[in-house]
C-alpha positions as CSV (number, residue, x, y, z in Angstrom):
1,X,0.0,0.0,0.0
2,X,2.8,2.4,0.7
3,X,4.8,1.4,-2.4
4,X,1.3,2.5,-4.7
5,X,1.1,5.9,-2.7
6,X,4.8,6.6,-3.4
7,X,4.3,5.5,-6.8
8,X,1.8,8.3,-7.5
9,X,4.1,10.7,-5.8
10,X,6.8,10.1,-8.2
11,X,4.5,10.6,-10.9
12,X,3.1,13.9,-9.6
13,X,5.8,15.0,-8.8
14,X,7.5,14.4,-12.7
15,X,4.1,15.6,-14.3
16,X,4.5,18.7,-12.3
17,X,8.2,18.8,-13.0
18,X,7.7,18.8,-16.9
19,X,5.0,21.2,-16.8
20,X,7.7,24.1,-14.8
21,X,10.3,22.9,-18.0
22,X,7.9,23.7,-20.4
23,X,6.6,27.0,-19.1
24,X,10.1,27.8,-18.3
25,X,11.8,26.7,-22.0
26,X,8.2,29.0,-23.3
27,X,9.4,31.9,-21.8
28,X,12.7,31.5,-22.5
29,X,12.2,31.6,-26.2
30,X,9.6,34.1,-25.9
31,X,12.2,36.1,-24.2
32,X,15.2,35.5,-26.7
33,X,13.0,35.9,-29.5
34,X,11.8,39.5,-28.5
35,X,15.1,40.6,-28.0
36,X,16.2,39.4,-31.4
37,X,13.3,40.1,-33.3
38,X,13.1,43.7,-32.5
39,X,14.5,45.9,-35.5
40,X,16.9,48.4,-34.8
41,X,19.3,50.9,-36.0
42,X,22.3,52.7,-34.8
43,X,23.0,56.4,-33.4
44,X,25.2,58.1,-35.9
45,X,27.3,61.2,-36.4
46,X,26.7,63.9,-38.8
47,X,25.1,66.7,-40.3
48,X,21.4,67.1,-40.4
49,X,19.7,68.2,-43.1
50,X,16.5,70.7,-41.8
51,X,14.6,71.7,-44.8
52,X,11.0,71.9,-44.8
53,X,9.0,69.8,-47.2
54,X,5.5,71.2,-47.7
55,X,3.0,72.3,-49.5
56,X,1.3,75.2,-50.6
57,X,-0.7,77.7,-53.1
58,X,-0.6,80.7,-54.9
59,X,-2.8,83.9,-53.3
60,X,-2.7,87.0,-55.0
61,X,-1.1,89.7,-52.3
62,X,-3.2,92.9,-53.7
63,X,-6.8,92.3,-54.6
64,X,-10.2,93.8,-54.4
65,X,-13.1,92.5,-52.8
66,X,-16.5,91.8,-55.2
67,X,-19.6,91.6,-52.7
68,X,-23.3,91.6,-53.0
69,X,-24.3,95.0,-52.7
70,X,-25.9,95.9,-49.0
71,X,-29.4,96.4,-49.5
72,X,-32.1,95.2,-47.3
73,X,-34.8,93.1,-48.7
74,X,-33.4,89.6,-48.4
75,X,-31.0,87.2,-50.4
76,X,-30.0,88.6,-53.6
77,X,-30.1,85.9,-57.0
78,X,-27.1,86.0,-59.4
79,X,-27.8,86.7,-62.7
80,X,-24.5,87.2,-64.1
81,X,-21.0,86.2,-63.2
82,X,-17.5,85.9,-64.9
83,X,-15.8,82.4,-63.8
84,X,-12.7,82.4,-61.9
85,X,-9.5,83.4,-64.0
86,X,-11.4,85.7,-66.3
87,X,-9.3,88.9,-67.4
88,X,-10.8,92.2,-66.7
89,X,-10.2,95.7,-66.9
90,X,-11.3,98.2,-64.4
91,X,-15.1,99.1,-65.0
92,X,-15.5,95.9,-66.9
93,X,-19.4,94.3,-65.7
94,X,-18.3,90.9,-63.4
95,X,-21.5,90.1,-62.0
96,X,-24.9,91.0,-62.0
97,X,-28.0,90.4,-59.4
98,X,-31.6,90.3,-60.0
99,X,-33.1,93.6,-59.8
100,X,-36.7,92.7,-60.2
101,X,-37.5,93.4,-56.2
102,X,-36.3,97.0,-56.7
103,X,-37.9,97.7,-59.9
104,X,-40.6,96.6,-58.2
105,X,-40.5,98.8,-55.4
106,X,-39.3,101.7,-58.1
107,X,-42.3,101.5,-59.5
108,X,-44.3,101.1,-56.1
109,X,-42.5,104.3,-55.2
110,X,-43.0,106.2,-58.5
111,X,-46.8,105.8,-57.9
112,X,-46.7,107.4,-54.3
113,X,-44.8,110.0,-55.9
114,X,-47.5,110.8,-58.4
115,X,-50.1,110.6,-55.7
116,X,-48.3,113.1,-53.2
117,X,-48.0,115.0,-56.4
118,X,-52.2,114.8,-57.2
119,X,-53.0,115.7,-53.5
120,X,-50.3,119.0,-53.3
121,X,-52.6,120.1,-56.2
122,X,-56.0,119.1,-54.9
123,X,-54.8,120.6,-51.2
124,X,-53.6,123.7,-53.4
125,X,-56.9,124.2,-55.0
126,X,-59.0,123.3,-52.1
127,X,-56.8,126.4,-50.2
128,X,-57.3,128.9,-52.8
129,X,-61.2,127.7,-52.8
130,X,-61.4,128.1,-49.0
131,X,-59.5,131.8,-49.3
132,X,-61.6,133.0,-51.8
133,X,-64.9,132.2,-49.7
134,X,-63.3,133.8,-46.7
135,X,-62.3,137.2,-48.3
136,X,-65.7,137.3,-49.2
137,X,-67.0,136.8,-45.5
138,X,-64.7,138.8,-44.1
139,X,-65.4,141.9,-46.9
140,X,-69.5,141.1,-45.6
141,X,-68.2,141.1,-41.4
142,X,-66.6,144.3,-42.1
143,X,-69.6,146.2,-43.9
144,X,-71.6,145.0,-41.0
145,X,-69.4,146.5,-38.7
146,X,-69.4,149.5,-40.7
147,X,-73.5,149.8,-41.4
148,X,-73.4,149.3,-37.5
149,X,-70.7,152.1,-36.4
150,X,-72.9,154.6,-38.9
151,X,-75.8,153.7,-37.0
152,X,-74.6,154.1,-33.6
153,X,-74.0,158.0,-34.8
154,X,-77.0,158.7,-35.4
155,X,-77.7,157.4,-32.0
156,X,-78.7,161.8,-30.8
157,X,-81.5,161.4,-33.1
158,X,-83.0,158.3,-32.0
159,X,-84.5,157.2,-28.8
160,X,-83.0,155.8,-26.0
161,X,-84.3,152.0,-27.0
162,X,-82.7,152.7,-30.8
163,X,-79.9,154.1,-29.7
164,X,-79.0,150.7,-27.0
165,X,-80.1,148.6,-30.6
166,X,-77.7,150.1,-32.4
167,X,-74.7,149.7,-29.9
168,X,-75.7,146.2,-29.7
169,X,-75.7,145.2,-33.1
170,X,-72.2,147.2,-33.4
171,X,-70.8,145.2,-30.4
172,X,-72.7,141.8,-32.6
173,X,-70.6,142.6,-35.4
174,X,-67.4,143.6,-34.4
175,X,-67.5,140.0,-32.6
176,X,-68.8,137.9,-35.6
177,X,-65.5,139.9,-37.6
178,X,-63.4,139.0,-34.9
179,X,-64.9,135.1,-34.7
180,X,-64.4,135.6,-38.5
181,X,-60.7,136.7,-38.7
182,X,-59.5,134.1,-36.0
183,X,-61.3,131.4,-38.4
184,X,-59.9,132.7,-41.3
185,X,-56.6,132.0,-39.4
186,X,-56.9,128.5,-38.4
187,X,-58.4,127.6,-42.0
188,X,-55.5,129.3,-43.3
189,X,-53.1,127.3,-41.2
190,X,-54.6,124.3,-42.0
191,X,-54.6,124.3,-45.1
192,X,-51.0,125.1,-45.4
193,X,-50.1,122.1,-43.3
194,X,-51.9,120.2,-45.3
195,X,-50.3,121.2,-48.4
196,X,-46.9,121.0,-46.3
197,X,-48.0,117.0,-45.4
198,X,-48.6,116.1,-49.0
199,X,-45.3,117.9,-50.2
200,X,-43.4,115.7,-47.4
201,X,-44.9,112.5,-48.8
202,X,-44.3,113.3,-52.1
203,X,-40.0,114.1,-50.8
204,X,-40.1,110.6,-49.2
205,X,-41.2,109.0,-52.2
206,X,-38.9,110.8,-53.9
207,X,-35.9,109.8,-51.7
208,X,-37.3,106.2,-51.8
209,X,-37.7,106.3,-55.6
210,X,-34.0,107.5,-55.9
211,X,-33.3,105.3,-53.1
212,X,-34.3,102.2,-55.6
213,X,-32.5,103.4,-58.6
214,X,-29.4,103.2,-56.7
215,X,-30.1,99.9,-55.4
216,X,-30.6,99.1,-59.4
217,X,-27.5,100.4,-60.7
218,X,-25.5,98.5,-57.7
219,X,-26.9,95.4,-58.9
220,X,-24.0,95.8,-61.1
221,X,-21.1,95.2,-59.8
222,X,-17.8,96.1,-61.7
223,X,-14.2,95.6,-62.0
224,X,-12.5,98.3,-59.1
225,X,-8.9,97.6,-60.9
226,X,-6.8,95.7,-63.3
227,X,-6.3,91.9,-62.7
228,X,-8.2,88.5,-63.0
229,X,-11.2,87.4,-61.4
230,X,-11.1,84.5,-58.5
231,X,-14.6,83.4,-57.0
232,X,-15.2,82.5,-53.2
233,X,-16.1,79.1,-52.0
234,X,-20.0,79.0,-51.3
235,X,-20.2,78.5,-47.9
236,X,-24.2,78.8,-48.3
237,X,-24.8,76.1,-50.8
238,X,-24.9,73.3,-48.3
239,X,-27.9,75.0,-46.0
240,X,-25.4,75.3,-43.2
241,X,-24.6,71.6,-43.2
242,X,-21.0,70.7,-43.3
243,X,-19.1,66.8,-43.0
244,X,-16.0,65.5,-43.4
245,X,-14.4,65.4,-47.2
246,X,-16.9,67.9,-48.3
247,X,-16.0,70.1,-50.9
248,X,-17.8,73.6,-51.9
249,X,-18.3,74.8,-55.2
250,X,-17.7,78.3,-56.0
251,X,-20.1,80.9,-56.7
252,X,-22.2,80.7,-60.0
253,X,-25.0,82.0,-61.8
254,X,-28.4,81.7,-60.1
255,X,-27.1,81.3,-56.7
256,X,-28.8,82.7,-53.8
257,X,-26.4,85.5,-52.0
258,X,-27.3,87.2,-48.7
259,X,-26.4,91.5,-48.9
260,X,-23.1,92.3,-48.0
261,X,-21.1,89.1,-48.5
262,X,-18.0,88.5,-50.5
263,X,-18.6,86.9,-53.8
264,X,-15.1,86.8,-55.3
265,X,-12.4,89.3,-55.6
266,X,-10.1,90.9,-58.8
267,X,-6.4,90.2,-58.3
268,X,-3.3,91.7,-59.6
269,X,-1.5,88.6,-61.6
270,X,1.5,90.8,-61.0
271,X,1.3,90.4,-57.2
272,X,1.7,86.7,-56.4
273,X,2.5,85.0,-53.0
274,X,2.9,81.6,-52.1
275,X,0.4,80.7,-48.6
276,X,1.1,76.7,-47.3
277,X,0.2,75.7,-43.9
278,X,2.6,74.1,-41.6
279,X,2.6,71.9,-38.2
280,X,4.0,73.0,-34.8
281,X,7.0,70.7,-35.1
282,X,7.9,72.5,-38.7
283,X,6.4,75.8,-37.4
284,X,9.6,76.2,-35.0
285,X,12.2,75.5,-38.3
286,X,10.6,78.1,-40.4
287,X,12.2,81.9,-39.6
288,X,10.9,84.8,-42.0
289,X,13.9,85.9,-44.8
290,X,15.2,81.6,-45.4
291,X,15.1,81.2,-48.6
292,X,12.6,78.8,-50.8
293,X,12.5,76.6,-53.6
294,X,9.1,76.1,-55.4
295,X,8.0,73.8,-58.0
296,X,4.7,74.5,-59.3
297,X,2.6,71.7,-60.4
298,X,1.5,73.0,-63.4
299,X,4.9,74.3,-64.8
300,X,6.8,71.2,-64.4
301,X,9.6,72.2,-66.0
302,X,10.2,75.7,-64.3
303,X,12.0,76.4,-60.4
304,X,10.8,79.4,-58.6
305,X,12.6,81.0,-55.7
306,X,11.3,83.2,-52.7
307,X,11.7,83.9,-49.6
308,X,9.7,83.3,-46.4
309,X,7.7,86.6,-45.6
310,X,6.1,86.1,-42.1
311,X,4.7,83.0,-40.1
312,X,1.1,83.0,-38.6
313,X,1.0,82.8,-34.9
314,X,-2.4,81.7,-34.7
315,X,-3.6,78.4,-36.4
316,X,-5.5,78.7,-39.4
317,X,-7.6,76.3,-39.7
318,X,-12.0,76.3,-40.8
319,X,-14.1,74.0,-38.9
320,X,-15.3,72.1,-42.2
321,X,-11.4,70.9,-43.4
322,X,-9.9,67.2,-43.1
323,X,-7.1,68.0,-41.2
324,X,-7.7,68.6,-37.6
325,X,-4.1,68.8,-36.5
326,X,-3.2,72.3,-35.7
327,X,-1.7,74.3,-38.8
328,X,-0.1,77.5,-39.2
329,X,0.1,79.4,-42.2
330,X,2.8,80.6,-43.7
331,X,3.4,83.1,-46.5
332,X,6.0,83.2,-49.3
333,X,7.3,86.2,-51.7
334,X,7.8,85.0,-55.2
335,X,11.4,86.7,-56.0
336,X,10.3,86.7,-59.6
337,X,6.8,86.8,-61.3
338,X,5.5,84.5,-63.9
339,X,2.6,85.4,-66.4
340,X,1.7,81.5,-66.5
341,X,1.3,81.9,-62.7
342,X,-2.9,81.8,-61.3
343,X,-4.1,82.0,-57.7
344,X,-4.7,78.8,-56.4
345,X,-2.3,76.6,-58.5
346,X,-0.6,74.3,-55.9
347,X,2.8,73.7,-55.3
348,X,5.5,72.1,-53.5
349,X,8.0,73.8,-51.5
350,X,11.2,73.4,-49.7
351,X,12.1,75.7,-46.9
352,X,16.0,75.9,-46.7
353,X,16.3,75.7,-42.5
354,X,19.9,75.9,-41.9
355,X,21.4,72.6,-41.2
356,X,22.5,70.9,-38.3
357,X,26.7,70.3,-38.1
358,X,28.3,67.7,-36.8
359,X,25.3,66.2,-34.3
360,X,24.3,63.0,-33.2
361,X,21.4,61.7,-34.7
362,X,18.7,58.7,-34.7
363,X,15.7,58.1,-36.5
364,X,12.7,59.3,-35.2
365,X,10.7,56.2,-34.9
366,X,13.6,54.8,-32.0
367,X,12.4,57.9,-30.0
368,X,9.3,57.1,-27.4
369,X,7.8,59.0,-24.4
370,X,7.8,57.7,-21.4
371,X,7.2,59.5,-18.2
372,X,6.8,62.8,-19.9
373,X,10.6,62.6,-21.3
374,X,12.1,61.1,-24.7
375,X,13.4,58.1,-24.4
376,X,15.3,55.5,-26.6
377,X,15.4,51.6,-25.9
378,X,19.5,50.5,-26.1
379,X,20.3,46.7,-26.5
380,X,22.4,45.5,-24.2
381,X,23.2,41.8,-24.6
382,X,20.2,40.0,-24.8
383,X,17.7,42.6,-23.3
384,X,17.2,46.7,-23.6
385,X,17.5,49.5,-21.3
386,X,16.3,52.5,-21.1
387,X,17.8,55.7,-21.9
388,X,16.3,59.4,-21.9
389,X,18.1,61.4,-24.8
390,X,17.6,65.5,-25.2
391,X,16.3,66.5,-28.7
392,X,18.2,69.1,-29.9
393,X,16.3,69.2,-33.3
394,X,14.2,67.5,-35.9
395,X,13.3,67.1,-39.4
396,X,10.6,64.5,-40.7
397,X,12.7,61.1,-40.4
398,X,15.9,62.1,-37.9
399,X,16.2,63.6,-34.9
400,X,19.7,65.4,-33.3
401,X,20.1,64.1,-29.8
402,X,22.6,64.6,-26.4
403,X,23.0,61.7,-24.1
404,X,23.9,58.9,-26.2
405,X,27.3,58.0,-28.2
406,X,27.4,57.1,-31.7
407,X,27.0,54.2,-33.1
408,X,25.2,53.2,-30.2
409,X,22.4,50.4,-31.3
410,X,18.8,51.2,-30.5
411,X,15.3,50.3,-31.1
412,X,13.6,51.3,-33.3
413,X,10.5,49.9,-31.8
414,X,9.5,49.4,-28.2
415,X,10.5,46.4,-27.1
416,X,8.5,46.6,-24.0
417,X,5.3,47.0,-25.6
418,X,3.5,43.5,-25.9
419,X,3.5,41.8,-29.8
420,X,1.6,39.6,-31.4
421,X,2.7,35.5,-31.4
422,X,4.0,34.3,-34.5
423,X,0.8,32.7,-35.6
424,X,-1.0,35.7,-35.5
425,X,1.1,38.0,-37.7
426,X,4.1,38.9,-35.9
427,X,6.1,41.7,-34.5
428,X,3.8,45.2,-34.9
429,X,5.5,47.7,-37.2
430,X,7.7,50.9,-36.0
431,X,6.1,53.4,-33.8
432,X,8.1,56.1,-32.1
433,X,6.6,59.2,-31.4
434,X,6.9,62.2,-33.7
């Protein structure tokens, strides 16, 4: 009985023994095969190269706005409108608006006019009618007054009864000519503000009327200078909706444009500039006066040069764009002009950064953060350690560092980071960050 029990011990006891060597020769090779597996590269010494690779358009750097002229009333309706790149001289029509609604109210106004004109004559005539009657009463009040005063002298020769008659029908009529004159008066004066009311709404519809016909002729809207047309963007054709990869279409004929806004703009082909927008880690690279090289891509054959004239401080970016990394923009002077060149032909452009001399360098994807600081992974032996590096400067693939020697072999992935088994596709690719 004891022998069987010590039997099963044994066997326990090499189950569980072969179990710890497998786990154990598992993790061994996992171990080994990380630290062999993981790519890396080697920290060398030279210079740096810090040109700026990016991007960009031509902008024209003197223009005039064309806008929809400010009149109240509502949205205004293209009628007319020269496409983008059109070739005008100053006074030259560019676009036209529908000016039905002001004929309209031309015409409306026109009327009024005629009708404060019709009731200055009728409140004329009515006046004169009204002065003649009262010249009339008044000549009858004062022979009353005067058939009374030659009665009351004769007032010795009467009796006493005749006599109080007579100075009562002198004292009647001088009241009824005094009733009369104060009457005369007030009719007088109302009659003139009447006249004066009529002759006020026939100015305002004369203002309004004039009013209109100015709001017709800037329906027109003409060429201020020299140059070459270049339409905005829309911004109204999509009701206010807005998603990502959209893109607006420029202004046309028969869109609906709200008073006051910018339509396009005439530009002087004469006064190119060259905008691109930039991240923060090219941002701090970019100085105003380094020089540029630009390749338009619609002149293959031709190399422009310019230099950098200012850098934004503010990003410029509009809440419907792609991109929604922070950008700055940045604006270049063409040191020659071209009369193939047009506003918003793209281009790419290389920002000649001065380079870095004799630095220590490694490529960016073998730099990680960890703790808030830069770090590299170093091999040593079989296994890496941790090492945090100072970044003196950077372009898009290398970084200069302090705190490392050359030649130095590093990750260029973290090899602390857990990876896929081998079934399952392998070691994950390269990601430092930037």
């Amino acid at each position: 009985m004891k022998s069987r029990k010590a039997i099963v011990w044994a066997v326990v006891a090499v189950v569980l023994c072969a179990v710890v060597g497998v786990v154990a020769a598992v993790r061994g090779a996992g171990s080994s095969a990380s630290a062999t597996d993981v790519p890396t590269g080697r920290v060398k010494r030279g210079d740096l190269d810090m040109k700026v690779l990016i991007t960009g358009d031509l902008k024209a750097s003197h223009s005039e706005m064309l806008t929809a002229p400010p009149i109240g009333g509502g949205a205004l309706q293209i009628t007319r409108l020269l496409h983008t790149g059109s070739l005008v001289k100053k006074g030259d029509l560019v676009m036209e608006f529908d000016p039905g609604e002001q004929r309209f109210k031309l015409d409306q106004n026109r009327s009024e006019l005629l009708q404060a004109e019709q009731e200055i004559t009728k409140a004329k005539a009515d006046a004169l009618v009204v002065a003649a009657q009262d010249r009339v009463a008044l000549l009858k009040a004062r022979f009353d007054v005067r058939r009374a005063e030659l009665d009351v002298q004769k007032n010795e020769l009467v009796s006493a009864i005749d006599a109080r008659k007579n100075q009562l029908a002198l004292e009647g009529a001088q009241r009824v000519l005094a009733e009369l004159e104060q009457d005369v008066k007030s009719r007088t004066a109302s009659n003139q503000a009447t006249i004066s009311l009529a002759e006020e709404k026939r100015n305002k519809a004369n203002l309004a009327m004039e009013q209109a016909q100015g709001n017709i002729d800037k329906m027109r809207v003409i060429a201020p200078m020299d140059g070459l047309v270049a339409l905005e963007k829309n911004e109204g054709s999509t009701g206010g909706f807005f998603f990502s990869g959209m893109s607006l279409p420029e202004y046309r004929e028969g869109d609906q444009v709200e008073p006051g806004r910018t339509v396009g703009q005439v530009i002087d082909p004469n006064g190119m500039e060259l905008v691109a927008k930039v991240g923060e880690l090219e941002r701090n690279r970019i100085k105003e006066g380094q020089s540029v090289d630009i390749q338009l891509d619609a002149l293959p054959g031709t190399m422009f040069h310019g230099t950098v004239k200012n850098v934004a401080g503010n990003n410029a970016r509009r809440f419907w764009d792609d991109d929604t990394t922070t950008k700055f923009e940045v604006s270049i002077t063409l040191a020659s002009a071209d009369p193939r060149m047009r506003p918003g032909l793209t281009a790419h452009v290389s920002i000649n950064s001065d380079p870095r001399k004799n630095v220590l360098y490694v490529p960016r994807q073998a730099l990680f953060l960890k703790d808030n600081k830069r770090v590299v992974y170093v091999r040593s032996g079989g296994n890496f350690e941790t090492r945090e590096v100072k970044i003196q400067a950077e372009n898009e693939s290398r970084a200069a560092v302090e705190g490392i020697d050359a030649g130095t072999e590093i990750g260029l992935v973290d090899p602390t980071a857990p990876r896929k088994s081998a079934n399952s596709g392998g070691l994950p690719g390269p990601g430092g960050t930037p």
